[in-house]
C-alpha positions as a Markdown table, in Angstrom:
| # | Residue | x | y | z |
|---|---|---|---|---|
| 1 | Unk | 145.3 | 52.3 | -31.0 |
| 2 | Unk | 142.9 | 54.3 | -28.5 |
| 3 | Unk | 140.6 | 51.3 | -27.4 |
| 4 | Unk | 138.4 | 54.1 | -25.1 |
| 5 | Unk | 137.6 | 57.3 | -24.8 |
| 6 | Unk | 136.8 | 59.6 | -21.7 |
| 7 | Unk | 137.0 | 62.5 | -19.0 |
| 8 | Unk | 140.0 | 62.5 | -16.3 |
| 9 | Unk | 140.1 | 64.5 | -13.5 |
| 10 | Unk | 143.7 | 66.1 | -12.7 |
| 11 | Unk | 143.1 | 67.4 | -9.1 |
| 12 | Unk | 140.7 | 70.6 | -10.2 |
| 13 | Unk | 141.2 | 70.0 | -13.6 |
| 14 | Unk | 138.5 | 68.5 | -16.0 |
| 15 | Unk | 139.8 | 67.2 | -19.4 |
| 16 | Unk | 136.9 | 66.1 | -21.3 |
| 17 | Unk | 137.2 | 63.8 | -24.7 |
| 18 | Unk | 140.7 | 61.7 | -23.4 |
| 19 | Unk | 141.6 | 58.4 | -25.1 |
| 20 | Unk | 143.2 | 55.7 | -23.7 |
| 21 | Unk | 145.9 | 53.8 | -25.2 |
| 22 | Unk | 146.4 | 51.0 | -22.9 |
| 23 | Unk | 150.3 | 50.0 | -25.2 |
| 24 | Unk | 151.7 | 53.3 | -24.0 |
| 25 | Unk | 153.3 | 53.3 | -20.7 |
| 26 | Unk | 153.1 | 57.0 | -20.8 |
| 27 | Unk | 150.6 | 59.5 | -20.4 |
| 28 | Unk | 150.4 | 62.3 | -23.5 |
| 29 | Unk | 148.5 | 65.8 | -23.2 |
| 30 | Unk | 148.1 | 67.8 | -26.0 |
| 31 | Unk | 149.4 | 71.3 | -24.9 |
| 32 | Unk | 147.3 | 73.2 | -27.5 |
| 33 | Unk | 143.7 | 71.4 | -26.9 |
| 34 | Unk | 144.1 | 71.9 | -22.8 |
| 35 | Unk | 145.2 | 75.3 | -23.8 |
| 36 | Unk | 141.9 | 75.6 | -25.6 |
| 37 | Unk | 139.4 | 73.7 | -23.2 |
| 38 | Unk | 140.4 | 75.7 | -19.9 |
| 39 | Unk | 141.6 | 79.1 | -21.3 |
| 40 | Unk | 144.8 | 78.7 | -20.1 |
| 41 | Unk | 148.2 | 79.3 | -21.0 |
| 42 | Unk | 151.1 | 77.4 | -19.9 |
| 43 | Unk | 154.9 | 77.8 | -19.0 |
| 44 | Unk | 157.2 | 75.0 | -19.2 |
| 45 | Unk | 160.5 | 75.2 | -17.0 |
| 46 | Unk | 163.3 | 72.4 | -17.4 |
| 47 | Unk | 161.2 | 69.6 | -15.0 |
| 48 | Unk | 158.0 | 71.2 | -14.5 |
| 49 | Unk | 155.1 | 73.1 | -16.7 |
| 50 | Unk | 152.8 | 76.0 | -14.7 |
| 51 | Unk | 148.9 | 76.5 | -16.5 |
| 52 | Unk | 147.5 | 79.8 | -16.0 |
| 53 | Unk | 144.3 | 81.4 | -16.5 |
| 54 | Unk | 144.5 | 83.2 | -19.1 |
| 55 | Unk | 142.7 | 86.2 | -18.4 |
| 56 | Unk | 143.5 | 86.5 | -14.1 |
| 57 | Unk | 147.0 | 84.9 | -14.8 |
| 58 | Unk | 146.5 | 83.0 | -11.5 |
| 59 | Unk | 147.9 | 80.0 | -11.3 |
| 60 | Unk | 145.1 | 76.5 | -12.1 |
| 61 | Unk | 147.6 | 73.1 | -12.3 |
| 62 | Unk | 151.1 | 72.1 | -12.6 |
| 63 | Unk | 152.7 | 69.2 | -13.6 |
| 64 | Unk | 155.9 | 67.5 | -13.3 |
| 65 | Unk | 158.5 | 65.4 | -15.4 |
C-alpha cells in the first residue's frame, strides 16, 4: 500500500507524481509513464537501461541493475 506520494530527483531527472511503498525493498519505475513525462525513449541492455531524448536522441539518464 503507497502510504505517500511525491517528486524524486534522479541526478537531472525530475519524476513528478512517485508513491512510496515503504514494504518494498525495491524501487519500481514504470517504463511507459517516464517514457511519457520526459519524451524519452529507452534501451535496455542485459545490466543496464540508456533514456534518450526522443527527438535529439542524446543521451538524458541511465540506470543500472
Amino acid at each position: 500500500m503507497a502510504t505517500k506520494q511525491g517528486t524524486i530527483a534522479l541526478d537531472n531527472l525530475i519524476l513528478k507524481n512517485t508513491l512510496l511503498i515503504p514494504s518494498l525493498s525495491c524501487n519500481l519505475v514504470s517504463v511507459s509513464r517516464v517514457c511519457k513525462d520526459l519524451n524519452c525513449t529507452v534501451m535496455f541492455n542485459d545490466n543496464s537501461c540508456i533514456l534518450h531524448d526522443r527527438t535529439t536522441r542524446i543521451p538524458i539518464g541511465m540506470g543500472e541493475q
